[in-house]
N, C-alpha and C positions, 0 to 999 in steps of 0.2 A: 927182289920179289919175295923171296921167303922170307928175309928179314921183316918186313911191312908185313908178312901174312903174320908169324909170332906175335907183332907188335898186338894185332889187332885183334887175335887172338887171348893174348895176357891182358889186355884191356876189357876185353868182352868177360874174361873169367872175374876179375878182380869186383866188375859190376854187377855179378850172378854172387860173390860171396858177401859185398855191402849190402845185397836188398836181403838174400838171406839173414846177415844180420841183425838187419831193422825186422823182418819177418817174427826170427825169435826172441826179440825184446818186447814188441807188441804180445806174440804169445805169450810169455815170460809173465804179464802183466794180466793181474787177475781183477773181479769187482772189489774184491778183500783190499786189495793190494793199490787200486788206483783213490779207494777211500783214504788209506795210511796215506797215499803219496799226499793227497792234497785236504788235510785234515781243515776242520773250521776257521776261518780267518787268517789261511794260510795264502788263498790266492789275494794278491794287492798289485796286480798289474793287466793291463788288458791281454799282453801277450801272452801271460800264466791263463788267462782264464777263457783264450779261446786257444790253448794247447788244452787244455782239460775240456772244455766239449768236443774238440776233434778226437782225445780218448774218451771220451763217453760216449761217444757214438759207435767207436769200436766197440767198447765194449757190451754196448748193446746187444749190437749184431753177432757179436760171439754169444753173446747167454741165448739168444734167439734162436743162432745156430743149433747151440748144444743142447736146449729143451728141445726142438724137433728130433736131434738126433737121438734123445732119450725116451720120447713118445714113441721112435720108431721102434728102439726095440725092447720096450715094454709091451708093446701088441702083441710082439712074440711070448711072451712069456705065462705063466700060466695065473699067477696073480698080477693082472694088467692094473685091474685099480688100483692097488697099494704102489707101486712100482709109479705109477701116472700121477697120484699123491705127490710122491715123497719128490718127483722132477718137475710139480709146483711147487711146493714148499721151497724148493732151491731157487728155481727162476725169482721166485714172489724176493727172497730174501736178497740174489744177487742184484735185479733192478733197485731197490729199495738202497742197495748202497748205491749204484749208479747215479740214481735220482736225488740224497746230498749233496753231491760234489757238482751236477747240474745245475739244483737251486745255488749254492752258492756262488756258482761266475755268473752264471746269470742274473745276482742280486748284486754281483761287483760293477758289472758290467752298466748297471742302471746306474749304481751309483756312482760311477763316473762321468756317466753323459747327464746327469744334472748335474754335478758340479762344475765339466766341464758349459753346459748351458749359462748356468752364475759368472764363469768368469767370462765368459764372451760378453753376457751381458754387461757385467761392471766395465768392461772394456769399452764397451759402446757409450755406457754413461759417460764414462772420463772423459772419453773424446768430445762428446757433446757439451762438457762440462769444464771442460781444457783443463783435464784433472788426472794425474797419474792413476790409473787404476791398481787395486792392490792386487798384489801376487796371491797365484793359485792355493800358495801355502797359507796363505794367512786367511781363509777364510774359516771362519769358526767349524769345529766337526759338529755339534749342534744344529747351525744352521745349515750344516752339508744334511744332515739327517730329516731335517724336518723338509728340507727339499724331496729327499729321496719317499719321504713318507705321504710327503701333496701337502704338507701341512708349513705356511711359511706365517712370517707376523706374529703379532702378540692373540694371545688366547683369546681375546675378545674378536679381534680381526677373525680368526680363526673358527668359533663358536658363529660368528654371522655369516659366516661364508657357506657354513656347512647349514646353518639354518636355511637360508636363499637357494641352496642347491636342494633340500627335501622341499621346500615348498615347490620349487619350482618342478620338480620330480611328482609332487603329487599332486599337484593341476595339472600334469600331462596326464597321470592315469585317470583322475577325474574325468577328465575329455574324453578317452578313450574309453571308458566306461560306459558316458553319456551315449559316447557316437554308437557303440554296441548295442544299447537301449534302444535309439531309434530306429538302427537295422532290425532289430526283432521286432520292433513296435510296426512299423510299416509290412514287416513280411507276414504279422498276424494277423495286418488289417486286410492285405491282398488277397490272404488265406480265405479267408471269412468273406472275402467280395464274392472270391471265385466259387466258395460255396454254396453261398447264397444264389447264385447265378446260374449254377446248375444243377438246383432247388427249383426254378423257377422254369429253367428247360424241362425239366423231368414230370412236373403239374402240368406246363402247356401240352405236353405230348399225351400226357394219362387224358387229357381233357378232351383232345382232341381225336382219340380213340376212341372214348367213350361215346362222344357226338357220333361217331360213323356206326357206331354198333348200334344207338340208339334210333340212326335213320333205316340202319338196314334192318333192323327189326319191325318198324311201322313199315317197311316196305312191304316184308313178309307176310303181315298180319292184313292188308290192304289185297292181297293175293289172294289167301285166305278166302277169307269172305265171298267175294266176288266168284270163286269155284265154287263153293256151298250152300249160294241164296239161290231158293227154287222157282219157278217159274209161275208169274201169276194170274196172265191173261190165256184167254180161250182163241182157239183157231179162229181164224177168217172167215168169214162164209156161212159158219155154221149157226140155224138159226135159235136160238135161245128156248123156244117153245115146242120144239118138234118132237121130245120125249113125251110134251103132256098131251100135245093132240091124239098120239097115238092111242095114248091111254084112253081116252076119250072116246074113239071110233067103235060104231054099234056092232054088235057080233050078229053074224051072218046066223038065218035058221037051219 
């Protein structure tokens, strides 16, 4: 039993001093330093070029790290902007190597999978063609390149291709243009209906305001009148001559 506990024990330790190890060789490894490791036209295999973006990503995340941890204690300090400066200037500088050594597996990387594409394809022909296909080596770097570039065939081939692709690029913005035309041309014209349409509610309603104020005014005026016209015939009964008879009657002696 103790022996199995030792074993398992020296076993657990010996796994705590390899990752350490791997720990400090990644530290070890700086943006300076993983630029030197993998200088221009240095990576020529896939496995070289996805070990250099699995170190690029680290060290990403380490410059990332260490600009936060820079920001933090520049805040403290009593010139924060110079200080918050100079751990851009580092970041700007370390990604900037990070981001060569990126582009270039990821430029390897394409141009292997069209090469690799050409030779599946020449494989395909041959077989079609009951014809030995030729080896991956012997395809021209030329035409590995001009795969890698979109550009394949003679100049002329090439020069038509790319003509038919801007035409045809620029009849699609044409249309898009056109079609953006008649959406504003229709939404100007709808604009202007609805305008006009309540232009035309706005006159029927003044119109018809007007008519009620114009009735109720004859109405008023019709009231008027009828209070202040005076009265023109004489009582009933009363006989029309009876002031002058009086006047008439002889005076007593």
């Amino acid at each position: 039993m103790n022996f199995k506990t030792c074993t398992i024990g020296l076993a657990a330790m010996l796994l705590v001093l390899a990752a350490q190890g791997a720990v400090a060789q990644d530290a070890g490894l700086t943006p300076a330093g993983l630029a030197a490791k993998y200088p221009s036209g240095s990576i020529q295999s896939n496995e070289t070029a996805d070990q250099a973006l699995r170190e690029v990503e680290q060290q990403r995340a380490v410059v990332e790290q260490k600009y936060a941890d820079e920001q933090h204690i520049c805040y403290s300090k009593f010139f924060a902007t110079s200080c918050l400066d100079k751990a851009k200037d580092s970041r700007r500088v370390a990604l900037g190597l990070i981001r060569k050594v990126e582009v270039d597996a990821n430029a390897f990387i394409r141009t292997a999978r069209v090469a690799q594409r050409d030779h599946d394809l020449a494989e395909k022909r041959a077989r079609e063609a009951n014809s030995p296909p030729k080896p991956l080596a012997d395809v021209p770097a030329k035409q590995a390149e001009q795969e890698a570039t979109g550009h394949s065939g003679s100049d002329a081939e090439r020069r038509t291709a790319e003509h038919d692709v801007k035409v045809k690029v620029r009849a699609q913005e044409e249309a898009a243009k056109a079609s953006e035309r008649a959406e504003k041309a229709a939404a100007f014209d709808k604009k202007a209906a609805d305008a006009e349409a309540r232009q035309r509610d706005v006159a029927a309603k003044k119109a018809e305001k007007q008519r009620q104020a114009e009735e109720k005014a004859q109405k008023a005026e019709k009231g008027k009148q009828a209070i202040e016209k005076p009265a023109t015939k004489s009582p009933a009964g009363t006989p029309a001559s009876s002031a002058s008879g009086a006047a008439s009657a002889p005076a007593k002696p």
